[in-house]
N, C-alpha and C positions, 0 to 999 in steps of 0.2 A: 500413497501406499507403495511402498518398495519392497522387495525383495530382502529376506535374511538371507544371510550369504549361505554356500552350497554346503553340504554336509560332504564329505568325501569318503572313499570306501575304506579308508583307513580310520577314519570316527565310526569306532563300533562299539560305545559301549552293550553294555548287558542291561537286560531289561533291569535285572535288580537294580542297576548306578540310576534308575531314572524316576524312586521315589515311588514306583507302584505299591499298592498293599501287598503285602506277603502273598495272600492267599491268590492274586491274581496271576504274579509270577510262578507260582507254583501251578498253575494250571497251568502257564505257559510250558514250564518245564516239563512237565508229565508229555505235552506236546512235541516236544526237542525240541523249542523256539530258545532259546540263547541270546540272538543277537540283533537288535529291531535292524529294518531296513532304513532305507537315509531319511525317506519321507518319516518314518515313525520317529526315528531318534529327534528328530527335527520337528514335527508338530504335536507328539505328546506332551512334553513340557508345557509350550504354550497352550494345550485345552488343558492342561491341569489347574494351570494362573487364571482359568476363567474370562476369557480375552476373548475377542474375537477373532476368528484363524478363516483365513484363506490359504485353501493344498492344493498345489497343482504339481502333477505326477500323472507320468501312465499309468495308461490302466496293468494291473496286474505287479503294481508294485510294495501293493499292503495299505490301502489307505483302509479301509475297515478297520484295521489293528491301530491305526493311528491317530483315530477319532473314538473308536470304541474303547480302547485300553483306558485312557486316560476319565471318558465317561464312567465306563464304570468306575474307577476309583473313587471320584468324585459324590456317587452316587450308592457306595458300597455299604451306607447303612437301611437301603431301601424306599418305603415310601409309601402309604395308602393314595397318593395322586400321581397326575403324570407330570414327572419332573422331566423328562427329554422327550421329545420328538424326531425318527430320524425318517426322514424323506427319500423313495428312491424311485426314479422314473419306470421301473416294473415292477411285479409280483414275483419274476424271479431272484430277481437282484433283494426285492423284500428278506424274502426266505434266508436266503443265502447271509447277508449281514444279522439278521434273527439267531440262525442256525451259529454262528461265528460268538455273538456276543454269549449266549447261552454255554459254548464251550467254554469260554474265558471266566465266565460268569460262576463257574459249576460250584465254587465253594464260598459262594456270597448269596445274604437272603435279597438277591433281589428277580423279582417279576418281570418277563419283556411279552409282550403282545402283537403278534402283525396283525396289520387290517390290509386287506387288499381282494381291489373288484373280483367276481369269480368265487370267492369262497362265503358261504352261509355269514347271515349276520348274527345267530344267534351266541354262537362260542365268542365271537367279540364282542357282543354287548355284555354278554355275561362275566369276561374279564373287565371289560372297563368298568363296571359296576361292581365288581370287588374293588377295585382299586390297585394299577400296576404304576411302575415309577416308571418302565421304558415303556416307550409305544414305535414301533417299525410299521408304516405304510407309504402307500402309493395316495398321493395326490387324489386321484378322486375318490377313491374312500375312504379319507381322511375328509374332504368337504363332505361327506354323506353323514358323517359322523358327526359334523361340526355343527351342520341343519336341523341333523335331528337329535341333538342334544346331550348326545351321551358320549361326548367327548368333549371334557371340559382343559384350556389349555391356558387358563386365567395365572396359575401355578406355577409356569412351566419354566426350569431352570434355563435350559438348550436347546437348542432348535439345531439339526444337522442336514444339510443339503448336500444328500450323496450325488454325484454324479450331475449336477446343475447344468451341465450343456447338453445332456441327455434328454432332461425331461424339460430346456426349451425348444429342443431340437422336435421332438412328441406334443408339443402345445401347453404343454402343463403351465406356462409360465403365468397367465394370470389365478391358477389354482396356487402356486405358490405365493403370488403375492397378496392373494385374501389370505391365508393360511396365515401367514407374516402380521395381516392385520389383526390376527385372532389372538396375538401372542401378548404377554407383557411388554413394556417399553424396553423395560431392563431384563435385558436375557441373552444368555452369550450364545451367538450366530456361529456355526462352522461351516463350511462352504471349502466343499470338495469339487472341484472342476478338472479335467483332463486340456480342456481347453477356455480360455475365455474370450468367447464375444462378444460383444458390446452391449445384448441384451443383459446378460450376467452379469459385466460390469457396470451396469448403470444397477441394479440390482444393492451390487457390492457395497458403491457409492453411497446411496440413498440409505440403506437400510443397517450396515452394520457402523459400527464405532470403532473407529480407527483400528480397520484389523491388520494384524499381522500376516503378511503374506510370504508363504512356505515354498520354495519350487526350488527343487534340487537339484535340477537338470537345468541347460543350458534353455533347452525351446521344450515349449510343454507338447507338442505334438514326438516325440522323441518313440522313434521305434528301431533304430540302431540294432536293437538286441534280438532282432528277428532277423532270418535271411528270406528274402524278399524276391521272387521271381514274377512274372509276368509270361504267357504262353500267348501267341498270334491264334485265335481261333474262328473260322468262321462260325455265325450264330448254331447253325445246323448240326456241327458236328462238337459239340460243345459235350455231350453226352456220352461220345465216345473217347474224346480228349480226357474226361473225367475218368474213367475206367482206365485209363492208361498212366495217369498220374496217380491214383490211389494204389495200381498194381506195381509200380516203380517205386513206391513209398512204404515206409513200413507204419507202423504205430497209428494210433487213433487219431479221426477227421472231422473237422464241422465245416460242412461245406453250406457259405449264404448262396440262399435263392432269391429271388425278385418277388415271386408270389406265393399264394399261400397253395393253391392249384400245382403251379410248377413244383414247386418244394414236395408234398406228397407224391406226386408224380415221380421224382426225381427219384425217391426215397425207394420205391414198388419197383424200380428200375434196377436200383442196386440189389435190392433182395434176388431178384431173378437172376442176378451175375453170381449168386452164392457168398455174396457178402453180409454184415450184421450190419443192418441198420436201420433209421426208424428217422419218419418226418418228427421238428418242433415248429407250429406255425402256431398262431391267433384264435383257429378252428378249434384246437382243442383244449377240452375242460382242464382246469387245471390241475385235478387229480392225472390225467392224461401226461399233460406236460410235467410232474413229476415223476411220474413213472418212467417217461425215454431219461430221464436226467440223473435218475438213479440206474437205468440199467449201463448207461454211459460211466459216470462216476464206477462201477463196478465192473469195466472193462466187461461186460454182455454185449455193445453194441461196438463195432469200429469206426461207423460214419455214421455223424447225427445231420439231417440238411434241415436248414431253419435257415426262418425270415431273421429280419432284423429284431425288431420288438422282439421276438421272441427268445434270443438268444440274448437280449440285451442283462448282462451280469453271470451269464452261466459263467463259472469258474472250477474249469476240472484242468489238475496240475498234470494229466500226462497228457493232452490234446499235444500231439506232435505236427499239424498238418491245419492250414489254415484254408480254404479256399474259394475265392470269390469266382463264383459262376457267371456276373455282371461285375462290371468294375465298379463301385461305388460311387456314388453321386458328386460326393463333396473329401474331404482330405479327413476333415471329425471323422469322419462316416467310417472311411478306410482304417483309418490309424484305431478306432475302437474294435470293429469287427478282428484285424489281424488281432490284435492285442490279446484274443483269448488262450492263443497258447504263447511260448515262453515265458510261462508265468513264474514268480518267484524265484527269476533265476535261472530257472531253466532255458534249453537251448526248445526253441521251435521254425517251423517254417511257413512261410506265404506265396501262396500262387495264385494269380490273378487270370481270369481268360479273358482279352481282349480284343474284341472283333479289330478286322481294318480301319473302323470310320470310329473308334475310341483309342487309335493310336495318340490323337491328337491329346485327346482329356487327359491319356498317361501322362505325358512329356509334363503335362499346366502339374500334374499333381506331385511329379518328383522336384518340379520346381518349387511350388510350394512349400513341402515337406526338406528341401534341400537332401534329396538323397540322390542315389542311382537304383533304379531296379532293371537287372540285367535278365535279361530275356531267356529261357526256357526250350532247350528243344523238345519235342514232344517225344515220350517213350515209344523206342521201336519194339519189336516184338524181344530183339533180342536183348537188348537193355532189362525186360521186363520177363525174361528168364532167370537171365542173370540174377538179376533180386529174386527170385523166388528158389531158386538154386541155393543162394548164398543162405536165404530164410530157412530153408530145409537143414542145411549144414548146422546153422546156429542151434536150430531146436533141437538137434540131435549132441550137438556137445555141450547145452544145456539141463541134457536129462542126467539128475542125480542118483544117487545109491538106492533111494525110496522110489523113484521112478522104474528101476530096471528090475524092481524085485518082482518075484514070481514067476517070470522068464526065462530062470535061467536053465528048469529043465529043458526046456523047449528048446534053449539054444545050446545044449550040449547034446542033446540027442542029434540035433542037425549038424553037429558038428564030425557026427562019430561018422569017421573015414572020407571026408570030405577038409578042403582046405577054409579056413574060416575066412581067406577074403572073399571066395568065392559066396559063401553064406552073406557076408556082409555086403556084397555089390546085388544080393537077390533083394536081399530087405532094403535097401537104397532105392530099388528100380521100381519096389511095391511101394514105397511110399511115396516117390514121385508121381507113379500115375496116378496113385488115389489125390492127389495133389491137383490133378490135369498135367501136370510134365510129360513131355515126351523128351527125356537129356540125350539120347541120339538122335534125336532130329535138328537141324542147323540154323534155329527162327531166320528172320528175314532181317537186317540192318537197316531196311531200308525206311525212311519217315512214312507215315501213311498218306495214299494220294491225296489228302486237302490240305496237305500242309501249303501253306505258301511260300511260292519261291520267286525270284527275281531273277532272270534271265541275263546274262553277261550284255550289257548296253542296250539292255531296253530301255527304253522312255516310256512308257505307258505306266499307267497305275500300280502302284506300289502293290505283287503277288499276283496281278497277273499270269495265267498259265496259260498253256495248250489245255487242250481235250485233252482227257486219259485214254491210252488205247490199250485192250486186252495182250495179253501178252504173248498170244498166241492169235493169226488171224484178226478182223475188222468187226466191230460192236454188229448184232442183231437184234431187234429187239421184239419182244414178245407182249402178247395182249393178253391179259385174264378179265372175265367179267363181271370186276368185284374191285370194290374200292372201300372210300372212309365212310357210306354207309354201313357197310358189315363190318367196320370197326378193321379194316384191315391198314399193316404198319410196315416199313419198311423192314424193320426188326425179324417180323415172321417170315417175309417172302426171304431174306437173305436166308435166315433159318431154316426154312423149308430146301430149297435148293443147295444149301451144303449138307445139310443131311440125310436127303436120298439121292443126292447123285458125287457127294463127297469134292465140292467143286471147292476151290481156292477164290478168296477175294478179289485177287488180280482179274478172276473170269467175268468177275460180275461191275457190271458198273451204274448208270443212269438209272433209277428208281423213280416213276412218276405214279405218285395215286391221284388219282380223280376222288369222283362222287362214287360213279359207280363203275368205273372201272381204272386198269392199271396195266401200266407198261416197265418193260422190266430191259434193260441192256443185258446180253451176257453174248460171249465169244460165240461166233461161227460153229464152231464144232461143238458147247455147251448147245447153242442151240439146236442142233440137229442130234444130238444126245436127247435131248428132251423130248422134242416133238415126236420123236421115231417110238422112244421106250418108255418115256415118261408122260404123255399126252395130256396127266391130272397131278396137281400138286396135291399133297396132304399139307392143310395148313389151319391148326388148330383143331383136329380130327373132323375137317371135312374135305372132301375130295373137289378143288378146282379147276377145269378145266383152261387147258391153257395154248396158244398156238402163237403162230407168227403174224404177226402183226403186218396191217395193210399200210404200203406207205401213205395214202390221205389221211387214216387214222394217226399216224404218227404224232405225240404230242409237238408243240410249240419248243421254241426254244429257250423260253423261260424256264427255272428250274425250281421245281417247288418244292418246299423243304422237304428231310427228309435227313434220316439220322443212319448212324452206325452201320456203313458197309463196309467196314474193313474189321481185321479182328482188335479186342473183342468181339465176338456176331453179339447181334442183339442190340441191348442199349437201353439204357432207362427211357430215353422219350420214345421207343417203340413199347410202351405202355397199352394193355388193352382196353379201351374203354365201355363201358355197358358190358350186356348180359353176353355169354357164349351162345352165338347163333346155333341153333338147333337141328336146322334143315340144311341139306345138300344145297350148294351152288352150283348151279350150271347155267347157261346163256339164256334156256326158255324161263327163268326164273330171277323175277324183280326183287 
């Protein structure tokens, strides 16, 4: 099996030079599609000869259109049985090639069906017993189908394996390979892969007939087309890292999580920073999981955080911001997760956070990948004015004729005997603070205290630091008696003490919670601020008391996690967990 030579970006023909039916091109046109992309120009021919076609392309470079366009032609007078079968390692990525073929599909009598785990059996037993020519599912409910009888595939012209290192990567592979046993002898195999491993190609090998293999790129893990950063993050502040990269950034985010826990977690975190966004994990129904994926698709949401499965096939064309929360396990793993934005062309981005002890797995994966990914510094405050400054500007010389209508008595009445820059710098300064701006104030330039830094000839472990010292005065620290029983987070105590005593992050440092109690660092003079005037915090409307800490009580010098003290305050992993306690805390009360 070799390779057809590359398609180049200068072979473009029009879908019409490639023998489609009229009526398919014409839906493409209604679309503005014009011009296939390399993979299509390249493997719809060969599915239209009926051949066996192996694609290998990144993701997001049109393989749906390059498998499906030519199917349907093929199949454009319909069918009371199922002539194709197209396989996809999710229920998302199901939909998605459904929802795709059906747009193409719009002025031909033909039927498409998905089966996939999660949704009732009744609407698909009910299609398959009329009889459809396309059938779209997922590996195991296709073998449910296959059990229980009412998915007959004796007929079947095609057989389409989307995304085959996906769904060996999820275990699907010996559901595919009965599925295979289910099929006629004779029947043309397409096999779309982003990668192939050896599992797939012994697959290739065994099972199709001399196919033709399509790959237009030089290496099939190719992600070139994305700009690729990497951030140093301790595990801890991973949460605040994130809030600093999404406020430095503009345009919409899917940001992977490790778990399905973490990921909603992460999700009730963002909402509480005043941002739009909503967990995708495994947990929810998939009515659920379409709902965050149409309020995303419909610019509602800015940041979606999802597991992998979960996000496995979401394709929304303005995802500007990729970002992996864990670095990814394997090089597949990474090169598909970024892959969701710069889709079709477009320009997107990738940011990895990297603790210290996954420097090493970086370095193995850009060698793998033969890239570079150039490292990151973390947005300072003032950096992430700046963008939000510039953000303001933009929406303000974006607003057109139909935007300013109605206004305009309003703004000629303010105008009468007044200078109109002066009007204009009042309305600038109202809609910054309604913003959170403060544009006369000087943010800080300076990294936040976790960044890691290396010391001019140190030898010691790479970010090694000092202690942090307040910036005024030596750390005190303070006892509350109340910890991660009462559900309490580092998030509320920072919270608490900049907003009834208006302190600066610099003030505050060392955050330890216990079970049932917590010690808090803040400056000499914070501290004797407090004890003297403030002797109870209000924290989540109840009143804790709070004092100076004995040095035998002093915690250890371990440091136990503990998120988000520096601005942004807060922090998604300062999430509350359980019910709002109801009673006063004070020391006689467990």
């Amino acid at each position: 099996m070799g390779p057809d030579s590359a398609v180049t970006e200068n072979d473009k023909p029009r879908f019409d030079a490639l023998s489609l039916d009229p009526k398919i091109c014409s839906a493409l046109e209604a679309l503005g599609f014009e011009h296939p992309t390399p993979i299509q120009a390249a493997a719809i021919p060969a599915v239209m000869e009926g051949v066996d076609v192996i694609g290998r392309a990144r993701t997001g470079s049109g393989k749906t259109a390059a498998f499906g366009l030519p199917l349907l032609h093929r199949l454009r007078d319909g069918g009371s049985h199922v002539r194709a079968l197209l396989l996809a390692p999710t229920r998302e990525l199901a939909i998605q090639v459904t929802n795709a073929l059906r747009t193409y599909a719009k002025n031909l009598p033909v039927q498409i069906v998905t089966i996939y785990g999660g949704a009732p059996y009744g609407p698909q037993l009910s299609a398959l017993r009329r009889g459809v020519p396309i059938v779209v599912g997922t590996p195991g409910r296709v073998i449910d189908h296959l059990t229980r009888g009412s998915l007959d595939l004796s007929k079947l012209e095609t057989l389409v394996l989307d995304e085959a290192d996906e769904m060996l990567r999820m275990g699907f592979l010996e559901d595919v390979e009965r599925i295979l046993d289910a099929t006629p002898e004779k029947r043309q195999v397409v096999l779309f892969s982003a990668t192939m491993p050896p599992p797939i190609r012994s697959i290739a090998v065994k099972r199709l007939n001399e196919p033709r293999e399509i790959q237009v790129e030089s290496k099939a893990l190719t992600v070139d087309h994305i700009i690729q950063r990497w951030v140093s993050v301790p595990q801890r502040f991973k949460p605040d890292a994130l809030l600093r990269v999404l406020a430095a950034k503009g345009g919409s985010a899917l940001v992977f999580a490790r778990t399905r826990a973490g990921c909603a977690e992460l999700a009730d975190g963002l909402v509480r920073h005043g941002l739009a966004a909503d967990a995708l994990h495994g947990d929810l129904s998939q009515q659920a999981r379409e709902r965050v994926l149409g309020r995303l698709r419909s610019k509602q949401l800015r940041v979606v955080v999802a597991t992998d499965v979960a996000a496995r096939g979401l394709d929304v064309d303005h995802l500007a911001l990729v970002v992996n929360l864990d670095l990814p396990s394997d090089p597949e793993q990474y090169v598909h997760r970024i892959g969701r934005t710069g889709r079709a062309g477009r320009e997107g981005s990738a940011v990895s956070f990297v603790t210290p002890r996954e420097e090493g797995r970086l370095r193995r994966l850009e060698r793998t990948l033969r890239i570079r990914i150039d490292q990151l510094d973390v947005p300072t405050d003032a950096i992430i004015a700046e963008r939000a400054l510039d953000a303001l500007k933009a929406d303000l010389e974006a607003l057109g004729e139909d935007d300013r209508r109605g206004v305009e008595a309003v703004v000629d009445s303010m105008l009468e005997g007044k200078d109109a820059r002066d009007v204009a710098l009042a309305a600038v300064a109202l809609l910054a603070r309604q913003r959170g701006l403060d544009p006369a104030k000087t943010p800080s330039d300076q990294a936040p205290h976790w960044v890691r830094r290396r010391p001019p000839g140190r030898t010691g472990p790479a970010g090694a630091r000092p202690p942090r010292q307040p910036s005024s005065g030596e750390w005190t620290t303070l006892f509350m008696p109340v910890g991660k029983v009462r559900g309490i987070r580092p998030g509320d105590v920072v919270g608490a003490i900049a907003n009834e005593l208006n302190v600066p992050s610099s003030e505050i440092g060392r955050i330890s919670i216990l079970d049932n109690k917590s010690f808090i660092e803040v400056s000499a003079g914070v501290a004797a601020k407090m004890t003297e005037n403030h002797p109870e915090l209000e924290i989540r409307g109840n009143s804790v008391p709070i004092s100076v800490a004995r040095p035998r009580a002093q915690p250890g010098s371990r440091r136990p996690r503990s998120f988000d003290r520096s601005p942004p305050r807060g922090g998604p992993a300062g999430a509350r967990k359980g019910p709002r306690p109801q009673k006063r805390w004070s020391r006689n009360k467990k």
